[in-house]
C-alpha positions as CSV (number, residue, x, y, z in Angstrom):
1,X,-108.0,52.8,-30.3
2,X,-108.9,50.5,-27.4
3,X,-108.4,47.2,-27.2
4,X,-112.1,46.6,-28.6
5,X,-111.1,48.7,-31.7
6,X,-113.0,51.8,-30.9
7,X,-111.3,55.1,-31.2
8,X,-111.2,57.2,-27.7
9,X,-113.1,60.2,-27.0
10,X,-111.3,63.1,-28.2
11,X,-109.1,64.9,-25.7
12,X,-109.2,69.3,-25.9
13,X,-105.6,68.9,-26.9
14,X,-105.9,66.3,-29.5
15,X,-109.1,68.8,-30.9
16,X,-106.9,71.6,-30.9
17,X,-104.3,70.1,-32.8
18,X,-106.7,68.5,-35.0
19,X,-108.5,71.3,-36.1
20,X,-105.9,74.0,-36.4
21,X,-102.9,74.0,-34.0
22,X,-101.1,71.6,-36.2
23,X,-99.9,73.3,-39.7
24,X,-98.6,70.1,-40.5
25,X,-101.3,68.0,-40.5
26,X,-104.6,70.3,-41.2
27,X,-107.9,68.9,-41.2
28,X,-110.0,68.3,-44.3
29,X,-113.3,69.5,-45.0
30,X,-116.0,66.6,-46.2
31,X,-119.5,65.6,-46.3
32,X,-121.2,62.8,-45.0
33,X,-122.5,60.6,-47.3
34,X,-123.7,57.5,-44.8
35,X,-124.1,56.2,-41.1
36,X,-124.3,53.3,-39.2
37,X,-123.8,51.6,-36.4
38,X,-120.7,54.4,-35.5
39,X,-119.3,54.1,-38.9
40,X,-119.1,57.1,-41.2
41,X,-118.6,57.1,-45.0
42,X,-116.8,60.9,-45.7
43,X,-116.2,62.4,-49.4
44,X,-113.6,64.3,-49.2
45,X,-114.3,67.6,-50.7
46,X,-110.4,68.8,-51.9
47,X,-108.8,65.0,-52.9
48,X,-112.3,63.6,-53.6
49,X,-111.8,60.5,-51.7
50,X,-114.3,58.3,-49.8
51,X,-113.0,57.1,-46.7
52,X,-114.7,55.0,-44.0
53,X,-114.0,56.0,-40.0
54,X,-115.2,54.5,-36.5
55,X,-116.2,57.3,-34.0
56,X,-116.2,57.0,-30.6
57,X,-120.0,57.1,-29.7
58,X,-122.3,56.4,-32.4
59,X,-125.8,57.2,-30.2
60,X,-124.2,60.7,-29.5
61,X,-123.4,60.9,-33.6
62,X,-127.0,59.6,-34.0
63,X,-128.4,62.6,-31.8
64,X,-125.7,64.8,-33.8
65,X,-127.1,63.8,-37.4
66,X,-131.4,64.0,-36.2
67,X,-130.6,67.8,-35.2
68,X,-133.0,70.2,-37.1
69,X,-130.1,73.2,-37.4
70,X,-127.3,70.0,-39.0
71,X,-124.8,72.2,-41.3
72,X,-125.1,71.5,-44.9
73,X,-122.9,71.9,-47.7
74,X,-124.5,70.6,-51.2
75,X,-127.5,68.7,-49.7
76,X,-124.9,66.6,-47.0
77,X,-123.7,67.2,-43.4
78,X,-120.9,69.2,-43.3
79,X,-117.5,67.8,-41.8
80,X,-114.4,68.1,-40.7
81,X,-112.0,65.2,-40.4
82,X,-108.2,64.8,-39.0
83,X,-107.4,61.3,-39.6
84,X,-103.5,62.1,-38.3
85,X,-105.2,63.3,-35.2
86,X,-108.0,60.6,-35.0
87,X,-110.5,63.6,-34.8
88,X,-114.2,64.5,-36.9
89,X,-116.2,67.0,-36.0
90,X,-119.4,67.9,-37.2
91,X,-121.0,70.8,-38.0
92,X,-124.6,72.1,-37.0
93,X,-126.5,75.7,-37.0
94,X,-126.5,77.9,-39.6
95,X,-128.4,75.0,-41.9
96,X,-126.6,75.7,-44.9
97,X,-122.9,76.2,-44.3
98,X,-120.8,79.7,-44.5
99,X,-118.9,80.6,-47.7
100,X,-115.9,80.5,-45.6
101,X,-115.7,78.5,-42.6
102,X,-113.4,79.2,-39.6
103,X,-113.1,77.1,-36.0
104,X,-112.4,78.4,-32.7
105,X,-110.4,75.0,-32.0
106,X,-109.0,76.7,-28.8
107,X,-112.3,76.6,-27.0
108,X,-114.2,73.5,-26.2
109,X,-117.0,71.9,-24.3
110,X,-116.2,69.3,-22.2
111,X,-118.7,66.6,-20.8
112,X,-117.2,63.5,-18.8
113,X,-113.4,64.4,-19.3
114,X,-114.1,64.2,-23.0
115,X,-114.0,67.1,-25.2
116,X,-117.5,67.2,-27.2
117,X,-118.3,70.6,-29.0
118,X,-116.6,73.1,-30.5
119,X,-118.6,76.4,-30.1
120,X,-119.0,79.0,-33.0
121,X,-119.8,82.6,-32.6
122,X,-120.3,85.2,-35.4
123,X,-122.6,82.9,-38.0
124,X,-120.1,80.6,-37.8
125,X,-121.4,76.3,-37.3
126,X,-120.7,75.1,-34.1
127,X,-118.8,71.6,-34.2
128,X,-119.3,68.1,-32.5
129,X,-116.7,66.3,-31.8
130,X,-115.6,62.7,-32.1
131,X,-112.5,61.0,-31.4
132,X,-112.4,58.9,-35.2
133,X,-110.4,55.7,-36.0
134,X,-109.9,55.2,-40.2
135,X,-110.9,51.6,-41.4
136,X,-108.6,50.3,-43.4
């Protein structure tokens, strides 16, 4: 995080790691179950937890979460979180998610020196991406 306490944009490396180049530390699937003001409230799908994160640019989230195609699973925006990583991505297009889900976390789209989308192919949800600090 920067000294203002907001996570950084996410780097392609930092994505890849997040999001499937790190066995160790895998992401976890979630849904979104509020937003504001940059802050996201994720239930944890597998350990059932609700935890709380700061993302690096809440109008771009905003933009994100208005999108007609958003990703659902159960009613809720489907997502992805690394909190080892300080990654979330979320997931738009098919509307209802994929019973399984895969991510090309090798490829991303870059905008400003930031990575910001992970593309899908194949049926699979594409993924935006946010560099994502957890609040304590």
């Amino acid at each position: 995080m920067d000294p203002a306490g907001s996570p950084r944009p996410p780097h392609p490396t930092q994505l890849r790691l997040a999001f499937g180049g790190d066995p160790e530390h895998p992401a976890s699937p979630a849904v979104l179950l509020g937003a504001e003001d940059g802050v996201v409230s994720l239930g944890f799908l597998v350990e059932g937890a609700v935890r709380r994160f700061r993302v690096d640019d809440a109008a771009r989230l905003g933009a994100v979460l208005a999108r007609a195609d958003l990703c659902l699973f159960q009613g809720r925006p489907l997502v992805l979180a690394n909190p080892h990583h300080r990654a979330l991505a979320v997931a738009v297009g098919p509307a209802e998610a994929p019973g399984q889900v895969e991510v090309n976390y090798g490829v991303a789209r870059l905008e400003g020196g930031a990575a910001v989308e992970i593309p899908g192919e194949g049926g699979q949800p594409s993924w935006h991406t946010f560099g994502a600090a957890e609040l304590g």
